[in-house]
N, C-alpha and C positions, 0 to 999 in steps of 0.2 A: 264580694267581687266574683265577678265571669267570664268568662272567655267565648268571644264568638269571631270566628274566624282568623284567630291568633291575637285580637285585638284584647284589651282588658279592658271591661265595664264597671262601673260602681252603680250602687243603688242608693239612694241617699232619702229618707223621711224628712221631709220638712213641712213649716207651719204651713197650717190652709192659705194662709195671705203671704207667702214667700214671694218674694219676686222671683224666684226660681222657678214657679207656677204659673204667671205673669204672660199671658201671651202679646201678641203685637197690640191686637184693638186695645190693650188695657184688660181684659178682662181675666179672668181667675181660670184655670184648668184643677184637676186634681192630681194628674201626671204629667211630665211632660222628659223627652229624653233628649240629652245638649249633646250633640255630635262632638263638639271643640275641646269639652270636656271628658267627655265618654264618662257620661253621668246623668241614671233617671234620675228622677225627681221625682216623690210622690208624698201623697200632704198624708200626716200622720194624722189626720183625721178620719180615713177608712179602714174598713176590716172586713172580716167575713169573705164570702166570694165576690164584694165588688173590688175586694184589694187583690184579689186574685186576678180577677176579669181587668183591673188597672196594668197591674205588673207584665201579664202576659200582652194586651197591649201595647204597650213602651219596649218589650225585650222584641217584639215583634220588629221596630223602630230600630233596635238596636244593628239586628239582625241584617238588616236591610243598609243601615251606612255602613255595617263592615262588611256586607258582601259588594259594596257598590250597584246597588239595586236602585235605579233611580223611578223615580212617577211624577205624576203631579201629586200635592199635598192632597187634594180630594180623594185618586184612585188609592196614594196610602193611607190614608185614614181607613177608609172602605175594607181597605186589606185588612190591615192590625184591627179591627172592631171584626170584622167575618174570623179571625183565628182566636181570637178572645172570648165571642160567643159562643160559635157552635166546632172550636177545634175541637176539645173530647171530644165527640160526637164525631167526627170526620174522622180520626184518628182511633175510632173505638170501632166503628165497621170497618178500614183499611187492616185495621190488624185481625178483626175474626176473621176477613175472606182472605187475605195472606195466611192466615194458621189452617186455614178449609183448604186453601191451594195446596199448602208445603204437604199436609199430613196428606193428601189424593197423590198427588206425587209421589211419596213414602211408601204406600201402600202399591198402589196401579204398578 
């Protein structure tokens, strides 16, 4: 369980064919996050850094109905897949050139 914006979230594994995976056309996801519930869903059939790149996705989701962040589904898709792939990497220069600021400022 987690806490995003005082809200509580669950994370829940379930089977590749869950209907909790189940999108509208019918077809199969590997994640997917139920606002009603305040519960991902992700198929216990991944691992490695695509369960990573999953999780972060869907908390990304999460993140988003408990701030009351609204989009269309396309722009947040787009969003949660852009913080999934390349956040390290956006969050790994934000923090050296904040530590190259703080320590200039320290010094100067």
């Amino acid at each position: 369980m987690f806490q995003v914006n005082g809200l509580n979230w669950r994370i829940s594994l379930v089977e590749p064919h869950s209907h909790m995976l189940r999108r509208s056309d019918r077809s199969y996801t590997v994640g997917m996050c139920d606002r009603t519930e305040q519960t991902i869903y992700v198929s216990s059939a991944l691992q490695g850094e695509f369960l990573r790149k999953v999780l972060i996705h869907e908390v990304c989701h999460s993140a988003m109905m408990s701030y009351g962040i609204i989009m269309s589904i396309e722009q947040e898709e787009l969003f949660c897949d852009l913080i999934a792939t390349y956040g390290d990497e956006i969050f790994e220069i934000a923090d050296r050139v904040f530590a190259a600021l703080n320590q200039n400022r320290i010094v100067a």
